[in-house]
N, C-alpha and C positions, 0 to 999 in steps of 0.2 A: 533454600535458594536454588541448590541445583536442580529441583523438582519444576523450580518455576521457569529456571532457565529453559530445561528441555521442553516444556511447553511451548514456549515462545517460538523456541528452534524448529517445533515440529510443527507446530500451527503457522508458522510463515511459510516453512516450505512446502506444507501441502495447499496453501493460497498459491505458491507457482506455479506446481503440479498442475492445478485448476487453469492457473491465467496462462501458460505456455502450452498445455496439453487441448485443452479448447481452439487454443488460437491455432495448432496443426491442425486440429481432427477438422476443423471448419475451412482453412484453405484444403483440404483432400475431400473435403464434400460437393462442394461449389467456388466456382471461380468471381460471386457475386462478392464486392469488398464490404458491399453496405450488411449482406448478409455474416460475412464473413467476422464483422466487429460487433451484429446484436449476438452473436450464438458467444462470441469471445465475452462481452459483458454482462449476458445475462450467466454463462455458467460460473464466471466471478464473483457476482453479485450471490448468489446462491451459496456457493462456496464461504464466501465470509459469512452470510448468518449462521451455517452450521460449526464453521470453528470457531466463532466467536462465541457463540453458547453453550460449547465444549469445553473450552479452554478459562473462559473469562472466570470462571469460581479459583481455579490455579492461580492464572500469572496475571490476569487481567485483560489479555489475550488485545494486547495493541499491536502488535506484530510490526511495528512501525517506528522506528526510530524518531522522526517527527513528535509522533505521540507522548514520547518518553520525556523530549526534550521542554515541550508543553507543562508536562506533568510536573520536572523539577522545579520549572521556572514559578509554578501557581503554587509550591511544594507539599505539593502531594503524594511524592516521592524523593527519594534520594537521587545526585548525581551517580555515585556509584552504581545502585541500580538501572538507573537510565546504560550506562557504559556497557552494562554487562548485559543489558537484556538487546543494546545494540548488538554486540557480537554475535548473541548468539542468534538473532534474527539476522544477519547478514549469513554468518553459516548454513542456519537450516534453509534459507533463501534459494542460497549458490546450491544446497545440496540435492534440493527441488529441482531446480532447474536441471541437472544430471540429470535425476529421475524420468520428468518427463520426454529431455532428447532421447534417453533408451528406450521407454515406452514406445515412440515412434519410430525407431530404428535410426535415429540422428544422433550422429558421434556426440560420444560422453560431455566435453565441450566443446562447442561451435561456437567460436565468437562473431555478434551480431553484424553485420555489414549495414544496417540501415539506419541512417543517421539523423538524428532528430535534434536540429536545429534553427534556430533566428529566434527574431525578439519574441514574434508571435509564440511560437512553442514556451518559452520561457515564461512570459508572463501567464499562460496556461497554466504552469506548474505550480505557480503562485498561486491563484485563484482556484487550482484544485485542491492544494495545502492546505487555503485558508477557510476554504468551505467545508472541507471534512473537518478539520477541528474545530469549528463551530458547532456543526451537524452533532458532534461527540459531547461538548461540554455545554451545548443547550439543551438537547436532549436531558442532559445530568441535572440540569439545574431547573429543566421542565418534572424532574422529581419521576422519570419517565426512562430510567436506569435500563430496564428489563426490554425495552425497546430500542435500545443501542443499536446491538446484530442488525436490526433491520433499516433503522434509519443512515446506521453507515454504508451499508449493501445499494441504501437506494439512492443514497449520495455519486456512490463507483459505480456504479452502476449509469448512471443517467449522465457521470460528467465522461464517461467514454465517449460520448456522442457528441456530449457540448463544449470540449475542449478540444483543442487543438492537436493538444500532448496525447491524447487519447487518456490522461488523468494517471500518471504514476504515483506522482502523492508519496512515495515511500524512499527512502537513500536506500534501504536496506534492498527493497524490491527491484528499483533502480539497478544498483550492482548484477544480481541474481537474473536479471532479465537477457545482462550484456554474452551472458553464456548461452545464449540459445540462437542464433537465426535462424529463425522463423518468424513467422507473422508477430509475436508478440514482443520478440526482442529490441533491444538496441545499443546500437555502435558502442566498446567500449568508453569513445572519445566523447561522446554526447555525453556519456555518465557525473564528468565533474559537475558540469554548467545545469543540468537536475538536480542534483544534490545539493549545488548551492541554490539553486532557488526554492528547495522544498526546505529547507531551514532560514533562508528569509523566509520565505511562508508561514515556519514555526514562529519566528519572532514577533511578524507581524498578527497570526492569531493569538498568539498569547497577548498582544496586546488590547485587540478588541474585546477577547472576552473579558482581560481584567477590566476592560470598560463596561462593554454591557451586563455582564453575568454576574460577576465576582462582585462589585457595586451595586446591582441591584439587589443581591441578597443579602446585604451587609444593611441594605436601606431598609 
């Protein structure tokens, strides 16, 4: 278990390293924003197929709390492991986030000032929840396992753009985000009102799949 935990721990935070270390080097490149969120999504997207095909034989590499919560609910796993592979994805999260403000010469923590709020963002956070856990356990049930990395990647990847929230999708990432201002960050205070809707998200994809996926294989 501890072998799996530090996976987890280490594969989410080099997922921030990516998403907070992109989202600087690109506002210090060009002052273009449309610019400044394809170089943030694409180097994301990229980032998670390679940790996720590194890690996923370990811990299973969901770096996501969301994911974990999914996982009990269909039990696929334990709650106890869901708890603990939370922690230690929120740890190695927040520990990423340090990394990369040093990286760029931005104090150890800096907490975010940009506030990401109203219904519109919120329901965002839903429909990005509920689209990636789809994207994860249709994929699994398309029998098409080995293509995860890339169908998740291309999920974050495309709803940076088509979300509102720019697609946080994670409690874990969420938290780890709020220590950075910079372009990627956000407001500690936004951080509840994400996290509750990225587990409504979890409850409401677990529900679809048990509808569509989990029943149709049973049929």
């Amino acid at each position: 278990m501890i072998r799996r935990l530090a996976a987890e721990a280490l594969g989410t935070g080099l997922l921030i390293v990516a998403v907070i270390g992109s989202g600087i080097m690109a506002t210090n490149l060009t002052d273009d924003i449309a610019l400044q969120l394809l170089c943030n999504a694409v180097a994301t997207g990229g980032a998670l197929v390679a940790l996720i095909l590194i890690f996923a034989p370990v811990s299973g590499a969901s770096f996501n709390p969301a994911v974990g919560i999914v996982g009990a609910l269909l039990g696929e796993v334990s709650w106890k492991q869901t708890a603990l592979y939370a922690v230690a994805q929120t740890v190695g999260g927040c520990l990423g986030a340090m990394t990369a403000n040093v990286m760029f010469e931005h104090p150890v923590v800096e907490l975010s000032t940009k506030a990401r709020e109203g219904s519109n963002i919120y329901i965002s956070e839903i429909v990005a929840t509920v689209g990636l856990l789809l994207v994860i356990w249709g994929t699994i049930r398309a029998n098409r396992s080995n293509l995860v990395p890339f169908t998740v990647a291309a999920w974050i990847t495309g709803a940076y753009f088509f979300t509102s929230s720019t697609s946080l999708a994670n409690p874990a990432v969420s938290i780890a985000r709020s220590l950075s201002n910079s372009f990627a960050g956000i407001d500690p205070n936004s951080v509840p009102a994400f996290i509750a809707m990225q587990i409504i998200g979890a409850f409401l994809g677990y529900s679809i799949i048990r509808w569509i996926f989990v029943q149709e294989s049973k049929s």
